[in-house]
C-alpha positions in Angstrom: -38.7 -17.1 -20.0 -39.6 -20.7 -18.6 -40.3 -22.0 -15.7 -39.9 -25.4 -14.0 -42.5 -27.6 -12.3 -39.8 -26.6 -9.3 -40.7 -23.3 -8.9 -37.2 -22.1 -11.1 -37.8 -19.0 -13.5 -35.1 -18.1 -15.2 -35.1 -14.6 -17.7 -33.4 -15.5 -20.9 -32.3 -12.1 -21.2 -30.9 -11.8 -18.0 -29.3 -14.9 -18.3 -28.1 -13.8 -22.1 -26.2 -10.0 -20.7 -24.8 -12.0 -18.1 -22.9 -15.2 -20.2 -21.7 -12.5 -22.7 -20.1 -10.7 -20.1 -18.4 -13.9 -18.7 -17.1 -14.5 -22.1 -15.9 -11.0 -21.4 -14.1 -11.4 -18.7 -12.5 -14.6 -19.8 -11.2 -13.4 -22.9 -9.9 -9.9 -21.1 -8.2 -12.4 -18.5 -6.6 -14.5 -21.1 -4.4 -11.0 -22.1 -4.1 -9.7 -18.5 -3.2 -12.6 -16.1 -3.4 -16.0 -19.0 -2.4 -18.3 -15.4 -5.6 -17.0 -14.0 -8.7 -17.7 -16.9 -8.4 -21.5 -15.5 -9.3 -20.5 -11.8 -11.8 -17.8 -13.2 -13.5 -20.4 -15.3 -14.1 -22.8 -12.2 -15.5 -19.7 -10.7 -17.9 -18.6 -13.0 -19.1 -22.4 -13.0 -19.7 -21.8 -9.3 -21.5 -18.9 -9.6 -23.7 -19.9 -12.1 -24.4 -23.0 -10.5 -25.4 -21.1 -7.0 -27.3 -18.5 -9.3 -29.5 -21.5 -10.5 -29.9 -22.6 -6.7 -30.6 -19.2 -5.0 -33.2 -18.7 -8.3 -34.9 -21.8 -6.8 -35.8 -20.4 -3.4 -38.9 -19.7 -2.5 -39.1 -15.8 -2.3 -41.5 -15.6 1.3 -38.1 -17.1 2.9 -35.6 -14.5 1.7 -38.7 -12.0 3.4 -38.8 -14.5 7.0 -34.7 -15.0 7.0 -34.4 -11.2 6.1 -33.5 -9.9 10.3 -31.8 -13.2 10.9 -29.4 -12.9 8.1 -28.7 -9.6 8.5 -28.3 -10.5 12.8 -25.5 -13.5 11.8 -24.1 -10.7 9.2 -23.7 -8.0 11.5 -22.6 -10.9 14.9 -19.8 -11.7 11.9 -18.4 -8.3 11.3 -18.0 -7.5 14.8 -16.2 -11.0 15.5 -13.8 -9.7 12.6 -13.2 -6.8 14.4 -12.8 -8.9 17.7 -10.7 -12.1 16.3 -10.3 -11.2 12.3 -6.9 -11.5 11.0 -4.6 -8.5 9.5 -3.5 -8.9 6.2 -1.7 -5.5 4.8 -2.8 -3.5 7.4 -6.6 -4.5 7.0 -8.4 -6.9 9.4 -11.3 -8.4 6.7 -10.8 -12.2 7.4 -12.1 -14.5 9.7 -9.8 -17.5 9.2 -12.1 -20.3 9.3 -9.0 -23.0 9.2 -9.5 -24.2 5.8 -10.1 -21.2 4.2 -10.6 -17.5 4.8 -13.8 -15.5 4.9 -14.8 -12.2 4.5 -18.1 -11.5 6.3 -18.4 -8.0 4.9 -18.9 -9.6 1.2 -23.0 -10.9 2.8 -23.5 -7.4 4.0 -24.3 -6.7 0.3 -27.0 -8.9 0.4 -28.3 -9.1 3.8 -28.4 -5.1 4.4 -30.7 -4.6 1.6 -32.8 -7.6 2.1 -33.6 -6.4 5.8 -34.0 -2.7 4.8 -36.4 -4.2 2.2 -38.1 -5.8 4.7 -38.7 -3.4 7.2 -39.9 -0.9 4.5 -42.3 -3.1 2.8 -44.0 -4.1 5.8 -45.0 -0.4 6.4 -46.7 2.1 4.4 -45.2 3.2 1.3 -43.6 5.7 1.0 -42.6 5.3 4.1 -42.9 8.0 6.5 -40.1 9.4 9.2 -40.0 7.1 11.5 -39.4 4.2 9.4 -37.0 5.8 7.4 -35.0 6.4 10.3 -35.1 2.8 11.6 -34.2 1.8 7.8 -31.0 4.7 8.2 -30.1 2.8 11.6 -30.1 -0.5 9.9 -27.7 0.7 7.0 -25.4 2.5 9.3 -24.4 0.3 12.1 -22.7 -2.8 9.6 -21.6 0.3 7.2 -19.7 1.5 10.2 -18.5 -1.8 11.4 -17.0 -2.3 7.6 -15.4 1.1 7.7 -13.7 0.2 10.7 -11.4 -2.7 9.0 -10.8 -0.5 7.1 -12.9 -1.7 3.9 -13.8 1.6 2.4 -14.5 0.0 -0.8 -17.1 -2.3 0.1 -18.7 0.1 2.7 -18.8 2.3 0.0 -20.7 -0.9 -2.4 -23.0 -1.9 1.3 -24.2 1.9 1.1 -25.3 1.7 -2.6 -27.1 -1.7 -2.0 -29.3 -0.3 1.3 -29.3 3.6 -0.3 -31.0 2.2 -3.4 -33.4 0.6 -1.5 -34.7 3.0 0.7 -34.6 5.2 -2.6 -37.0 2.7 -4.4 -39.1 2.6 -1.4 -40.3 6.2 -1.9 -38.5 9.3 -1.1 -40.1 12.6 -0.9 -38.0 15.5 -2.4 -37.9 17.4 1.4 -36.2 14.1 2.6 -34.1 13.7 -0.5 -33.0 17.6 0.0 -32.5 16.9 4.0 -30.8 13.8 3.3 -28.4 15.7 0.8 -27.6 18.5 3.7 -26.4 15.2 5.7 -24.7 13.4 3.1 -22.6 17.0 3.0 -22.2 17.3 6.6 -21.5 13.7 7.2 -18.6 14.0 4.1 -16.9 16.5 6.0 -17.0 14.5 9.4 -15.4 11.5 7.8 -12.6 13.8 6.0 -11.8 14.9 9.6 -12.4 12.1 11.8 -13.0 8.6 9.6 -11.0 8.1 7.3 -7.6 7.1 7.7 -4.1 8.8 6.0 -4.0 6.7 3.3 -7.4 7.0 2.5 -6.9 11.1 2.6 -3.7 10.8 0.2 -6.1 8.7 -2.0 -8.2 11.7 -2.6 -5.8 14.1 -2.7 -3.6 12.1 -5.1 -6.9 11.9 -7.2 -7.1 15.6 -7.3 -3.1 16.1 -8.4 -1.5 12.5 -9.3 1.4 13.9 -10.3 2.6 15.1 -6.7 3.3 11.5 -6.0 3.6 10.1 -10.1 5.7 7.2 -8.3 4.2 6.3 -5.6 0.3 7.0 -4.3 -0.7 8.6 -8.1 1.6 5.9 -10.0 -1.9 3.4 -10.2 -4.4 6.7 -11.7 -1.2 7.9 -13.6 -0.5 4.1 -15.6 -4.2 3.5 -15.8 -5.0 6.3 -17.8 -2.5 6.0 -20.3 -3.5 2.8 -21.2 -7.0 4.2 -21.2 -5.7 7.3 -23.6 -3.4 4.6 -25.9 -6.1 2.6 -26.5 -7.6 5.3 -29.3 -11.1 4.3 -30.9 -9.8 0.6 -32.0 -7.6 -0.2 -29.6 -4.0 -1.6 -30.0 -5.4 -5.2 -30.6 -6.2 -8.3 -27.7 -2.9 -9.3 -25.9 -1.0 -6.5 -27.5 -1.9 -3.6 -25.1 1.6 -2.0 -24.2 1.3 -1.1 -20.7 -0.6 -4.5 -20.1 1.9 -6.6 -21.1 4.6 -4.9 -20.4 3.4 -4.9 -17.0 2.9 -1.6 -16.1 -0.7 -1.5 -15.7 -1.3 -2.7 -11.8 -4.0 -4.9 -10.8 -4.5 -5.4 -14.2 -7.0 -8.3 -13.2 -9.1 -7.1 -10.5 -9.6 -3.1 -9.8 -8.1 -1.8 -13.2 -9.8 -4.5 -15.6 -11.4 -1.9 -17.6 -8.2 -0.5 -18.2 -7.2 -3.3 -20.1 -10.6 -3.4 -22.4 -10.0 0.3 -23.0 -6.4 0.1 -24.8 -6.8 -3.3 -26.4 -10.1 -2.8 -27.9 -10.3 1.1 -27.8 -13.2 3.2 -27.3 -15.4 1.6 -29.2 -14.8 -1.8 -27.1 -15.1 0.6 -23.7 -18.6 1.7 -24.6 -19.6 -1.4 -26.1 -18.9 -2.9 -22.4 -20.2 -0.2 -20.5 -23.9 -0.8 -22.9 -23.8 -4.4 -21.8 -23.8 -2.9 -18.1 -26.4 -0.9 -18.9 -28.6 -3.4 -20.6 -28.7 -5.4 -18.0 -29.5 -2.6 -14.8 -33.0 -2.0 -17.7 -33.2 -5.5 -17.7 -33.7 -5.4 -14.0 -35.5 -2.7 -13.6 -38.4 -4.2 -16.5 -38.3 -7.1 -14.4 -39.2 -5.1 -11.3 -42.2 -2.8 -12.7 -44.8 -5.7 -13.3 -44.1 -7.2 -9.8 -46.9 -6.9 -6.9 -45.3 -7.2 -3.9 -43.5 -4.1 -2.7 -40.9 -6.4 -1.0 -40.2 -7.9 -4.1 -40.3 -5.2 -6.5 -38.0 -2.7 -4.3 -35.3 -5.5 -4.1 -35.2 -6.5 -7.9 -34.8 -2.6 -8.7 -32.3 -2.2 -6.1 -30.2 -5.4 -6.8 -30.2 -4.1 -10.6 -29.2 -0.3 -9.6 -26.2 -1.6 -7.5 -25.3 -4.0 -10.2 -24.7 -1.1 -12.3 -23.6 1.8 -9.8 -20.9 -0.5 -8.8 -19.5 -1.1 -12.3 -20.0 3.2 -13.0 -17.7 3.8 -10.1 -15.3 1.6 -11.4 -15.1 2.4 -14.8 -15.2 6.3 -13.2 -12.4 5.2 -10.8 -10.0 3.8 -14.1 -10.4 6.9 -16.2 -10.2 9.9 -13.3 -13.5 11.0 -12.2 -13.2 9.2 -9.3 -10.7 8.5 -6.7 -9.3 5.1 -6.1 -11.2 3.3 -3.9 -10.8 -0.6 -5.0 -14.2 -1.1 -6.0 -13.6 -4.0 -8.8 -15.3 -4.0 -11.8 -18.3 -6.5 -11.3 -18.8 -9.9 -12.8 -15.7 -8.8 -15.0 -12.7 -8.7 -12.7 -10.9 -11.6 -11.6 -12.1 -13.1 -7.7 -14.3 -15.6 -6.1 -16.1 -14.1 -3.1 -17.3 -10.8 -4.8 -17.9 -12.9 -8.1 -20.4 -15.5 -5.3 -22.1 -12.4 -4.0 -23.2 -11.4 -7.5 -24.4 -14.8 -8.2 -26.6 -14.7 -5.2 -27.8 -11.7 -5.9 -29.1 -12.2 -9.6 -30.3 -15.7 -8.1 -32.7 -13.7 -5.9 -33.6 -11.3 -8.4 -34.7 -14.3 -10.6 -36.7 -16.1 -7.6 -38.5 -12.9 -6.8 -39.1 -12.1 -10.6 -40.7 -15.4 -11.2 -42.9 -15.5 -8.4 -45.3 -12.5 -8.4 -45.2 -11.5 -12.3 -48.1 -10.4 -13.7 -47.4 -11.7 -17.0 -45.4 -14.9 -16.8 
């Protein structure tokens, strides 16, 4: 640990999980997609450059900014809906001229930071009312995503304000009551939200093989490279369906994939302990912290972190159904991999402002 006369803390350990996994991803993208570890590297240079920033930030303005981010947030996804472009089907993008954005990419950080927010400032654990208000918060972007369709990141924005409100203090009547929604509001979705293609997803995930070569043909290919990869693996830049190409989205969604038949089970659970290292990492960073805004957002930041990567790696061998969540910090992209950044950034700036022992 050190800190500057700047107000930067940064955790060593933190820091440590997170360059070994960008060695990770580099060397898994040098096999996968060799064209793309150039772009990748100039990303991870971004990110960790905006990590050091958003570390620097004094933590009582992520508290004041918490509503007006999350008001410029939620303003952006409905002008997406309103004037977004369409790419595939999917209207995600504002096109900003220059470039393209994806507003629902801030609702991972600006949802939990104003959930946080209006939790904290009450008692804890928060009683009915509160929690309802909180729910409200959650559900309007969450909805406004779904409607793009972005099912994936809805699915990452639910995580990111669920595990807040769960750090805040549930009781087990609420837990059990929210459980009898969660049910209800499953079923409601099946028959009203979600869209054909999302359906066959879940279907296909229950059979693949009654569409092997077409909606199951990504499950189907990802886990026989999972399954070929044995306990060693078949060696780096020598894993058959990866480089004979027929792996999709060897780069992004089905990453894991890829670590799984080229350095075998042994290289799978060695990647899935580094995920898990650093979600305790967070969470020891959280327990000495004072100030319940602080402390629930550290937590939560860390159990999303890891959440996200379970789903995919859950996603890649069959538990789960597709739902392009990528695997995090790992797979190839700039937004999500910015996101991230920010993220541990603010963990780091709250950490290093109300420790105990410092």
């Amino acid at each position: 640990m050190f800190r500057s006369s700047h107000n930067l803390w940064l955790d060593p350990w933190l820091g440590g999980l997170l360059f070994l996994l960008s060695g990770s991803s580099l060397l898994v993208l040098a096999s996968a997609a060799p064209h793309l570890v150039e772009g990748q590297l100039l990303r991870f240079g971004i990110a960790w450059s905006l990590l050091i920033i958003v570390a620097h930030l004094p933590p009582h303005h992520l508290h004041r900014w918490a509503y007006l981010f999350y008001g410029g947030t939620v303003a952006l996804l409905v002008a997406v809906l309103l004037f977004g472009i369409t790419v595939k089907g999917a209207q995600r993008w504002l096109d900003l001229g220059i470039f393209r954005f994806q507003p629902s990419e801030l609702a991972k950080l600006s949802v939990p930071l104003a959930v946080a927010r209006w939790l904290a400032d009450g008692p804890l654990p928060p009683n009915a009312m509160r929690l309802g208000v909180a729910a409200l918060l959650l559900l309007f972007p969450l909805l406004l995503i779904a409607k793009q369709p972005d099912l994936g990141t809805a699915l990452l924005v639910a995580l990111a304000g669920g595990t807040v409100i769960f750090f805040a203090g549930l009781p087990w009547r609420i837990l059990l009551l929210l459980t009898v929604f969660g049910v209800a509001g499953a079923y409601l979705g099946w028959e009203y939200l979600l869209y054909d293609y999302q359906r066959d997803r879940i279907l296909v995930f229950l059979d693949p093989y009654r569409d092997p070569l077409g909606k199951g043909y990504h499950a189907i290919q990802a886990m026989i490279a999972v399954g070929s990869g044995g306990l060693f693996g078949q060696g780096w830049r020598h894993g058959s369906q990866t480089q004979l190409d027929y792996l999709p989205e060897p780069h992004t969604d089905f990453i894991f994939a890829v670590v799984a038949e080229e350095f075998g089970f042994l290289g799978a659970v060695a990647l899935a302990s580094l995920y898990l290292l650093i979600f305790l990492r967070g969470l020891l960073l959280a327990l000495p912290l004072r100030r319940p805004f602080n402390r629930i957002l550290v937590a939560s930041f860390a159990l999303t972190f890891f959440l996200s990567a379970s789903i995919n790696m859950a996603m890649v061998i069959g538990l789960l159904p597709i739902v392009g969540v990528p695997l995090p910090w790992m797979s190839y992209g700039g937004t999500s991999l910015l996101t991230l950044a920010c993220g541990f950034g603010m963990m780091m700036a709250l950490a290093g402002s109300d420790r105990r022992l410092l």
